[in-house]
N, C-alpha and C positions, 0 to 999 in steps of 0.2 A: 504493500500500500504506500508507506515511504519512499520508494523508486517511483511510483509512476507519480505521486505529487512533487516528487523533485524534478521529473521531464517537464511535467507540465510547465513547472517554474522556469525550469532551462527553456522553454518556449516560449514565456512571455519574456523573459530577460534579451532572449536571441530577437523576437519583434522588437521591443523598444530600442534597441541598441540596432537595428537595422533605421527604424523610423528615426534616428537620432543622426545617424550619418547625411540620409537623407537629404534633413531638413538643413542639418549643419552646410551639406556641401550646397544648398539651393542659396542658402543663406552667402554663402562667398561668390556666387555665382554673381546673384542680384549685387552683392557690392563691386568686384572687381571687371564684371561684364557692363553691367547696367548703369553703375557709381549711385546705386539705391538701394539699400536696407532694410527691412520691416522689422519694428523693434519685437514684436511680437514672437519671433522666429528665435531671437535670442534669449527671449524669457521659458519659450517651450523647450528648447536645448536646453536649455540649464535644469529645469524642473525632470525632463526625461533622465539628465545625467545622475541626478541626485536618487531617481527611482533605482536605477541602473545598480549603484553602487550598494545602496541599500538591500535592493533583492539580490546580487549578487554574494553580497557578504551574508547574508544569509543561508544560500547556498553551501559559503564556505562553511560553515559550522558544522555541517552533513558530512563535507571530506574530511574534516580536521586541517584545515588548509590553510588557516589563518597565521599569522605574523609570530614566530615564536623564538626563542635563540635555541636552536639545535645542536650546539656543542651540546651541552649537556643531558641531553636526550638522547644524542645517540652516543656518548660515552657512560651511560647510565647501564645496568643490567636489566634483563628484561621486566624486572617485577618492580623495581625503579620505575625504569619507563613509562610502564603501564600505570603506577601512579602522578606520575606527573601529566600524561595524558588527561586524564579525569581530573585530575586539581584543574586543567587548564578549559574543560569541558563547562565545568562549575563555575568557572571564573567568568564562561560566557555567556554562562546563564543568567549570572548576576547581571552583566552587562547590558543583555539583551532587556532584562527589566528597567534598570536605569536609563534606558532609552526608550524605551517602550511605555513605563507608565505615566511618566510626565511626559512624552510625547505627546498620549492620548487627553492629559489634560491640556497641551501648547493649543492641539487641533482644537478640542472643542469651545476654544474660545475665539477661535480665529476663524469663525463660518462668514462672519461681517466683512470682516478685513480682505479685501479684493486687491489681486496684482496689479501693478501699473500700468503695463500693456495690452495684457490679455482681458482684463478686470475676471478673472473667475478666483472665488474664493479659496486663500492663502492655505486655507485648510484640505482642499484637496492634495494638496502638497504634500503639506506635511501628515497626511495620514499613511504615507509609509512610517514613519517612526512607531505606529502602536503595529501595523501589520510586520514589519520587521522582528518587534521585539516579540510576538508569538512564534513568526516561523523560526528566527533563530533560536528560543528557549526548544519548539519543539524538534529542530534538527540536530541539536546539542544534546537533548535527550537522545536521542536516535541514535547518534556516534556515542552518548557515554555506556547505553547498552550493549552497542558493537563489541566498546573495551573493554565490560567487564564479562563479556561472554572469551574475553579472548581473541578476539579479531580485530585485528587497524585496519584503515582506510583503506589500506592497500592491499589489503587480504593476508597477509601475514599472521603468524598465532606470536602470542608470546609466551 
């Protein structure tokens, strides 16, 4: 069930970041072809890239793939290892809440507050920060069951 809501996600991440190239390269087009601009194009790039990086990092918590210093991970022994994996699994959990529940309070108070080129509510925006902080809490779960059944990202046992 976790692989195929992770495709799905790899598919909406692969759409946005195609609609993103897109509009970015329409956007250079109109200025260095045309010497004309639409402010609007640059407010949707920015808001797609922000989505982007969010569902992406998200993703990453499902591989264990996130930013970590690997000296000492892979000079650790296996049972080591496998607990520094899980401390860092939990540690994204946390994080994933710290982003996630005051996110959901930032949105709900910004339904009013409209962007400046596009005028559509700021809160669409940032309603990835509360769907972030569920998908990576529940990807994070996902890998921290992986490792304690014994399996990494990579299929490896310890």
């Amino acid at each position: 069930m976790i692989q195929l809501f992770e495709r799905i996600l790899t598919a909406i991440i692969v759409t946005i970041f195609l609609f993103f190239v897109l509009i970015t390269f329409g956007q250079v087009v109109m200025r260095y072809v045309f010497s004309d601009s639409l402010a609007w194009i640059d407010e949707l790039s920015r808001y797609c890239f922000i989505w982007l990086v969010f569902l992406a990092g998200a993703i990453m918590c499902r591989k264990g793939a996130h930013l970590a210093i690997d000296l000492i991970e892979e000079m650790a022994p296996p049972k080591v290892r496998q607990f520094l994996l899980i401390l860092a699994d939990l540690g994204l959990i946390g994080f994933a809440a710290l982003v996630g529940i005051p996110g959901n309070t930032l949105m709900q108070h910004n339904w009013t507050s409209l962007s400046p080129a596009m005028g559509v509510p700021i809160a669409w925006v940032q309603l990835i920060l509360p769907i972030f902080g569920v998908l990576a809490t529940l990807f994070s779960i996902a890998h921290l069951v992986d490792l304690m059944r014994g399996r990494t990202s990579e299929g490896d046992e310890f």
